[in-house]
N, C-alpha and C positions, 0 to 999 in steps of 0.2 A: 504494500500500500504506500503511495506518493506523499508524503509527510507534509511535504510544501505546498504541493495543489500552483502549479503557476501559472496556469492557464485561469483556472478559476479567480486568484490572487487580483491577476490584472482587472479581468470583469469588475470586481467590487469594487479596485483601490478606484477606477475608474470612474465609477456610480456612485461613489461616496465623498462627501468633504474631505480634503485634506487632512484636517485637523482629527477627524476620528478615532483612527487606529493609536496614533501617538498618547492623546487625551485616555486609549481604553487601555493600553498595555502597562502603562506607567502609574495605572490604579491599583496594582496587586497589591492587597495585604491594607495598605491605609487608603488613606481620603486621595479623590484624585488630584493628579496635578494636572497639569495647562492652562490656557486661558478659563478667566473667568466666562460664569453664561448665565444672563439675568433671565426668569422666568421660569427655572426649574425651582421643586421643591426645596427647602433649607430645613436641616435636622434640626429639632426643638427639644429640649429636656424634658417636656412636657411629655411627650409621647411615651406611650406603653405598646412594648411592642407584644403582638399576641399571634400563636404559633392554632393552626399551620400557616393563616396566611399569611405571616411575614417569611415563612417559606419561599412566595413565591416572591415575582417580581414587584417593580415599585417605578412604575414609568413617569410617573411627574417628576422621579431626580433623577438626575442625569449619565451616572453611572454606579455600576454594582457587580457584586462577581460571590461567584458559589466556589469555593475553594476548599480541598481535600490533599493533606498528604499523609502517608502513611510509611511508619516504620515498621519495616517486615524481616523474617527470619528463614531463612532456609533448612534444611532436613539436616547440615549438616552444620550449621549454625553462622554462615556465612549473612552478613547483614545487606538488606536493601532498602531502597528506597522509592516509593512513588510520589510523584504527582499530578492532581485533575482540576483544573480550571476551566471553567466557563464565566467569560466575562459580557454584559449585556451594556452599552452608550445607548444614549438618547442623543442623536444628533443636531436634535430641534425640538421645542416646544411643541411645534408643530403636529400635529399627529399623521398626519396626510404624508410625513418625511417617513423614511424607514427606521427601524434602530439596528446598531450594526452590533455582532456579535463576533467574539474570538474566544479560540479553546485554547489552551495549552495543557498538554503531556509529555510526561518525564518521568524515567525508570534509570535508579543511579545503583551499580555496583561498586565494589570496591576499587574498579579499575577502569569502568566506563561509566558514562552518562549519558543517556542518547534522548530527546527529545523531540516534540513535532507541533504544530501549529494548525488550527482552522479558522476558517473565514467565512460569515453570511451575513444575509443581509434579514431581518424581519419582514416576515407578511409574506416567506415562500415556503415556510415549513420546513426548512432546514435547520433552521435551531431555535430553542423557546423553553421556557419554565412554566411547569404549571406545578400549584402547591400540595394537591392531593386529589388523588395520590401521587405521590409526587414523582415529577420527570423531570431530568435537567440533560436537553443534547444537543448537540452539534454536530453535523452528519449522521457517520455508526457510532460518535461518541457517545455515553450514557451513562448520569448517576440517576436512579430510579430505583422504585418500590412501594410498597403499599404507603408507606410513609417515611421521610427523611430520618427516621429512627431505624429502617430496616431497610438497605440499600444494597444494588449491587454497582459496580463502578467501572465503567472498561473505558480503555481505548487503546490505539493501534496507529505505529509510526512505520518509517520505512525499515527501520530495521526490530522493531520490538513492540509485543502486546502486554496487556494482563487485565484481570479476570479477577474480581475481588469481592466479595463480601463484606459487607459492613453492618451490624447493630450494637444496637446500645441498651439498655431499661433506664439511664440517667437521663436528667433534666436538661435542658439545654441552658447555656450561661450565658446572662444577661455581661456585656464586658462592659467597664467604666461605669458613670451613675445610670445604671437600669437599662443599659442598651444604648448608651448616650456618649460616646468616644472621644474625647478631646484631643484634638494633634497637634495646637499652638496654646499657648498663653495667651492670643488673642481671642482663643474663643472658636477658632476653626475647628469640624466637628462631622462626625459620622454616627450613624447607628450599626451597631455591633455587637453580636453575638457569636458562639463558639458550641458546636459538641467535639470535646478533648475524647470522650469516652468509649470513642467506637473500638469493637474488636473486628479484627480482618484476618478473612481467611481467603485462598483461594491460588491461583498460578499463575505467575509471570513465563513470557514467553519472549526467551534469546535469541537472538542468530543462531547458536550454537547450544541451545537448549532449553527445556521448559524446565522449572523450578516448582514443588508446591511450598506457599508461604503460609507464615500465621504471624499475626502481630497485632499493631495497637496504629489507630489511624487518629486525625483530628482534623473538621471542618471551621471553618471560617464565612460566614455572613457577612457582607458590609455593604451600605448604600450613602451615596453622599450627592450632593453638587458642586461644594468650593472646592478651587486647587488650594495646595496646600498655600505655607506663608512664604513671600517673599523671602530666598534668600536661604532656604533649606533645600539641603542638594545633595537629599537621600536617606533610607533608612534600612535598619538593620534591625531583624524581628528573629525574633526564638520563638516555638512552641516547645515546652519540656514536658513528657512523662517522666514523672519520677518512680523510680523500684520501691517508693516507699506507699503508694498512690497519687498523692497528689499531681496534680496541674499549674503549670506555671506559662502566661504569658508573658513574654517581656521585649520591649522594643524601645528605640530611639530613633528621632528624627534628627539627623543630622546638620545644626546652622550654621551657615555664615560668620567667623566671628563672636560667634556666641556658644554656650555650652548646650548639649544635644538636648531636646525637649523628649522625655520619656515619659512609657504609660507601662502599666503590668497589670497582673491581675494572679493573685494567689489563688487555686481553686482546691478545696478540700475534698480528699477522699469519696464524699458525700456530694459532691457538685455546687457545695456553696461556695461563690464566687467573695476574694475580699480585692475593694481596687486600690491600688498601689498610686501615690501620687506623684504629679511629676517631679524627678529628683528621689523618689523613694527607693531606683532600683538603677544599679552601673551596670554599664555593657564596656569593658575595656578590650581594645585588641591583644593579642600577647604575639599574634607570628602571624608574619605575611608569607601569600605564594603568589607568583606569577602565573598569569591564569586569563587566557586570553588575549597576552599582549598589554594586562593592568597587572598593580598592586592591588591582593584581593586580602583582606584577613581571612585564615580559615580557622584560626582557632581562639579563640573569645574568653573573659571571664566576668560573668555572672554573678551580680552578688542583691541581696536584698536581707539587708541585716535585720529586719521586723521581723522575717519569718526563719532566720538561721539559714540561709542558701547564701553560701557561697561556691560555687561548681567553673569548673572548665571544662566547655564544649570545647569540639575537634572533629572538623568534616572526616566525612567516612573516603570520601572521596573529595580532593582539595577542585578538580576542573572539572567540577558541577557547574558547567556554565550553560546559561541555557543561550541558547545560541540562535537566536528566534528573529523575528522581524526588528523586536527592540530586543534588549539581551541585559542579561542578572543573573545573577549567583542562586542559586537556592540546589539544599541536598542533605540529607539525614544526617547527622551528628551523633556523638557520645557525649556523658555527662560522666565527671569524675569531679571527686572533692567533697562537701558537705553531705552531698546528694549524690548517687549512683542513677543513672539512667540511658535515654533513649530522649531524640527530637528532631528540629529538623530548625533552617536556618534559612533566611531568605535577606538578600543584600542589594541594594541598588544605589546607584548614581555613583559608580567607582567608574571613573570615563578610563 
């Protein structure tokens, strides 16, 4: 299967504004960046968000992405890593304009990382969300199931598949105040939710072999309209399983000048969420690798003194680069230190 699709590729980039693709890739993980866009929705503190239908999509803001990675294990205890993106822009207020859609997929060994990209446009049936039961897909991509608590998750690149399983019986976690994500000190903001919880089973499929896995996966919600603040030029986000259960979010936005604006979120064994404020929680580098042609950090230290974590991640693989239309670091991790565990790592704006 054609990973890049370039015949198709051109049709869209053709059919769509310029600014789309750029404004949707650069949205992974937090609030978007690019230009500002008056007349979409703006996140309010007020809102309470309510399951399934915050499931699904949210077309009065402007952009939003269903995100899934998973740390998995092999037969013979070799570690891997996935992950599944569907990202959904509003182009225009407009309704009568299309919304344009992009997948990303990625399957990282200890020694490779291979990755792949889709592209469509809304209103032809090639890609859409709907909240229950719930379907999230792009082409033959697919996260789906009777409900976003019991999923299966596939996709398929030019050179690799997998086939995955996902549930849960936990709650899903409200991130920051109640679903309400702050990413500057000015007040820039998403809505934001996480199931850390899922267990995964199922088979990954190599060039040179099929693998059955079993592990521990974790999803990501987010919806916003403002690009981030002026002057921030990147971020660097952990999810953590810990061996002890708990759940750890943690991330920094990168500024200008200024010291990083962070968010976290401690999640107890039980799924209750406690949120970390900004400054509450350090992400320092300790070792760069060359990776891509940049200086990339691949291994991090972690500290949030409220809760006794102090841990050093370390990619499983350092050129987990995703190598896509725009391109970023992201690839499962170890924890050592305070905490023993499993996670995964997602980095942008290392030009």
């Amino acid at each position: 299967m054609n990973a890049r699709h370039p015949t198709r590729r051109s049709l869209i980039l053709s059919a769509l504004p310029s600014l789309a693709f750029p404004a949707l890739v650069r949205a992974q993980t937090f609030a978007p960046l690019g230009p500002a866009a008056g007349g979409f929705a703006q996140p309010s503190r007020d809102t309470r968000l309510r399951f399934p239908a915050d499931h699904g999509p949210h077309p009065a803001f402007r952009i939003e992405w269903w995100y899934v990675t998973a740390n998995l294990t092999g037969p013979d205890g070799t570690a891997y890593g996935v992950q599944w993106t569907l990202f959904r822009s509003a182009l225009s207020t407009d309704d009568a304009i299309p919304q344009a859609w992009l997948g990303h997929a990625a399957l990282t060994t200890p020694d490779r990382h291979l990755s792949a990209e889709r592209m469509a446009r809304g209103g032809t049936g090639q890609a859409g969300v709907t909240a229950e039961p719930f379907s999230a897909r792009i082409d033959d991509w697919a996260l789906d199931g009777p409900s976003l608590s019991d999923v299966t998750m596939t996709a398929a690149g030019a050179d690799f598949a997998y086939d995955l399983a996902l549930a849960t019986d936990r709650p899903f976690v409200l991130q920051g105040d109640r679903g309400y994500s702050l990413k500057s000190a000015t007040g820039v903001a998403s809505h934001y939710y996480s199931q850390p919880f899922y267990r995964a089973e199922g088979r990954l499929i190599l060039p040179d072999r099929e693998v059955p896995v079993t592990g521990l996966a974790w999803l990501d919600r987010e919806w916003s309209s403002a690009p981030l603040e002026p002057g921030q030029l990147g971020w660097d986000w952990a999810s953590l399983h810990l061996a002890t259960g708990e759940k750890v979010m943690a991330a920094q936005l990168r500024q200008q000048g200024r010291a990083p604006f962070t968010a976290a979120t401690w999640i107890a064994a039980d799924g209750s969420p406690t949120p970390i404020p900004d400054g509450g929680v350090t992400l320092t580098p300790l070792e760069t690798a060359e990776v891509a042609g940049r200086s990339v950090p691949v291994r991090w230290r972690i500290a949030l003194p409220d809760r006794g974590l102090d841990v050093e991640i370390a990619a499983v693989n350092r050129e987990a680069w995703m190598d896509l239309l725009y391109a970023y670091w992201e690839g499962p991790v170890t924890i050592e230190g305070s905490h023993a565990g499993v996670g995964y790592l997602e980095m942008t704006g290392y030009e």
